[in-house]
N, C-alpha and C positions, 0 to 999 in steps of 0.2 A: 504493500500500500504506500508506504514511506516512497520505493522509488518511482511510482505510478504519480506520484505527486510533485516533488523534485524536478521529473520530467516535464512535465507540464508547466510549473515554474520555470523551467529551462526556457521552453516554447515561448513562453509570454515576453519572457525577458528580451530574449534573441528579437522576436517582432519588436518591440517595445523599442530596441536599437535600431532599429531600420527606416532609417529616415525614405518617404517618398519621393519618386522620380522628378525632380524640379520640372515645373511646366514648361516644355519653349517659349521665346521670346512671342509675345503677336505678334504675327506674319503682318506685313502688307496686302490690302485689300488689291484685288485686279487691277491695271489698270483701264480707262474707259477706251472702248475700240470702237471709234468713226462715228459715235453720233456727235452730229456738229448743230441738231435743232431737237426741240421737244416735238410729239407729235402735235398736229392741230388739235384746238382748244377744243374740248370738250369729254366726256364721263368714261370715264375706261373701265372697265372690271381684269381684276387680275384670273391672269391664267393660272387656274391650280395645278395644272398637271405639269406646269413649268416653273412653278414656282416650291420653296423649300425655307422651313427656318431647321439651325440645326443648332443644338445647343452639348459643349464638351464639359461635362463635368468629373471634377478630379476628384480624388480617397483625402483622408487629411484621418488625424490621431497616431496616437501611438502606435496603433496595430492596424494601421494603414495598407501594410503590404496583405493584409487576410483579403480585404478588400479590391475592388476592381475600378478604374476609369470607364466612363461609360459614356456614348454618344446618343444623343434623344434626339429623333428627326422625325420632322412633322410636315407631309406632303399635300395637307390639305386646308392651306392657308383658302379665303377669301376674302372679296374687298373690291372696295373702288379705289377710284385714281383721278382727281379732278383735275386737270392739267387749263392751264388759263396762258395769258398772252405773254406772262411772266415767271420763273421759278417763284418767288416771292409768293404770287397769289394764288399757285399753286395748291395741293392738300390730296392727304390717302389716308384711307381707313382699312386696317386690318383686322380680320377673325380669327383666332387660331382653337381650334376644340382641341378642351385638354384630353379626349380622348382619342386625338390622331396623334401621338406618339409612338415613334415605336421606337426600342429600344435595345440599344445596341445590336443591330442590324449587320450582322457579317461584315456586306461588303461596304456598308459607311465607316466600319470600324476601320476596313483596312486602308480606307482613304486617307482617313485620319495619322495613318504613318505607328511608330512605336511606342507611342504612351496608350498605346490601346492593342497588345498583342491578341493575336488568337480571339476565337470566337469563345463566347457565355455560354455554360447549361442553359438551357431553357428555364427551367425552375429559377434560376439566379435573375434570370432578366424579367418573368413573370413578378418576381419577386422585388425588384427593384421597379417595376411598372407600378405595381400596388401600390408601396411607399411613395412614390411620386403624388398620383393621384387621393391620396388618403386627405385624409381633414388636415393634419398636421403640418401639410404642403399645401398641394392646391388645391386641395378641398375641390373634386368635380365634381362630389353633387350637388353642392350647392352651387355654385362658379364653373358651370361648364364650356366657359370661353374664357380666354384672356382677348385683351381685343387693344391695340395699339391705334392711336391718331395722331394725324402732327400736329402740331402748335403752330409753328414755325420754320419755313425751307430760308435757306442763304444760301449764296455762293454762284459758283459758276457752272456750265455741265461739267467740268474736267474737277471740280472741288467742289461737292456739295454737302453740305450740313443740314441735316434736320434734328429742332425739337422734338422731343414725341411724349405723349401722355401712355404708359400702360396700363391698362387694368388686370390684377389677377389676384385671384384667391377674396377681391372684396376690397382689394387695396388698391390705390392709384399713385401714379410715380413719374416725376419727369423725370426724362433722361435727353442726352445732344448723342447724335448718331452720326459717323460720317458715310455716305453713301458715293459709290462710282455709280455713272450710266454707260451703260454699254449699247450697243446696237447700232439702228437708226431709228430718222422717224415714223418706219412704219413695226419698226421690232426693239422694243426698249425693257432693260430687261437692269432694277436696280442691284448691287447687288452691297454688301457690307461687313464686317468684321467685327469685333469689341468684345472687351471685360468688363463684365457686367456681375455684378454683387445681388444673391439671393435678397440680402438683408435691406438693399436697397428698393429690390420690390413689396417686401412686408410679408416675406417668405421667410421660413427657419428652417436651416440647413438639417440635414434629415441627418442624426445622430444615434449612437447606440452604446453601452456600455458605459456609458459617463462620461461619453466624447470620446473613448476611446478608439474610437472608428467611426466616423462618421464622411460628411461630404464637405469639400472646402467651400467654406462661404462663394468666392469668387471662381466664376465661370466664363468661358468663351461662345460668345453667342455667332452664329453665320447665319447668314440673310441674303436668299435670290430672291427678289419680288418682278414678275416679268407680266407686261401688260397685254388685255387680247387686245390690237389694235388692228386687227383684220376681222 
């Protein structure tokens, strides 16, 4: 019994010393290829089937290494796109159901390069789907959407900034986004990058063991929003 215990002490210990994989640096976002005008004014609805948010969350605690990095991609954005004579007076409205995630997805994993080796049990990722959507997070029964709007566009096509308001879980949150356009004016397709903080949207990072493993506050959000403009 003594060394059934010892060992296990051992185990905790050794995790307990293993500091997590440092994040990469954030990449630069694409740059923008050949649109040189917006489309003509008027209501656009975004393409779902071309459109993606993809959110990279990282392990954090002591026993960090028990734990797994995990890619959440959500294919079933919608929205409009109000596009006016000016980026300024411009404006979009996003929907995102927090039950189109899906989670850790093979091949997004393997997009994602080495802080995400190999594929998940099933069970492991059912499992982290749960916890995601549970009250504690995003509560989707009650908040079955988060839904993003801008406040605010600046800038120019080749440097553009948007304010944005999100809703999720019940909470509202501004955040500045920086956005490339890609395309032309009849295929415009935004697309964005950022570190983006749980705690920021009025979210608690999903913990276990007395923090001993849990998810690190701050996350890497990616963002294609591509317009039906045909």
């Amino acid at each position: 019994m003594f060394n059934r215990v010892a060992a296990a002490v051992l185990v905790l210990s050794l995790a307990a010393c293993a500091a997590p994989r440092p994040r990469p640096p954030l990449p630069q976002a694409p740059t923008a290829a050949g649109l040189t005008s917006l489309p003509a004014p008027g209501e656009y609805k975004i393409d779902s089937g071309n459109s993606e948010l993809r959110l990279l969350v990282y392990r954090a605690g002591a026993l960090s290494n028990l734990g797994h990095n995990h890619v959440m991609v959500n294919r079933e954005l919608t929205g409009i796109v109000q596009i006016r004579d000016s980026i300024s007076a411009s404006s979009f409205s996003v929907r995102v159901p927090v039950d189109g995630f899906v989670v850790d997805d093979a091949q997004a994993r393997q997009e994602e390069g080495g802080d995400f080796p190999g594929d998940i049990p099933q069970e492991a990722k059912e499992g982290t789907r749960r916890n995601m959507l549970s009250a504690a997070v995003l509560n989707a029964a009650a908040f079955p959407e988060i839904t993003v709007k801008s406040l605010a566009l600046a800038g120019t096509l080749d440097a553009l900034s948007a304010e944005m308001e999100i809703s999720a879980a019940g909470h509202s949150s501004r955040i500045s986004a920086p956005l490339n356009l890609q395309g032309d004016a009849h295929h415009v397709t935004a697309v964005g990058l950022m570190e983006l903080r749980q705690t920021a949207l009025g979210l608690t990072p999903y913990s276990l063991l007395g923090g001993a493993l849990q998810v690190q506050d701050a996350m890497q959000l990616k963002f294609k929003i591509t317009l039906a403009t045909n």
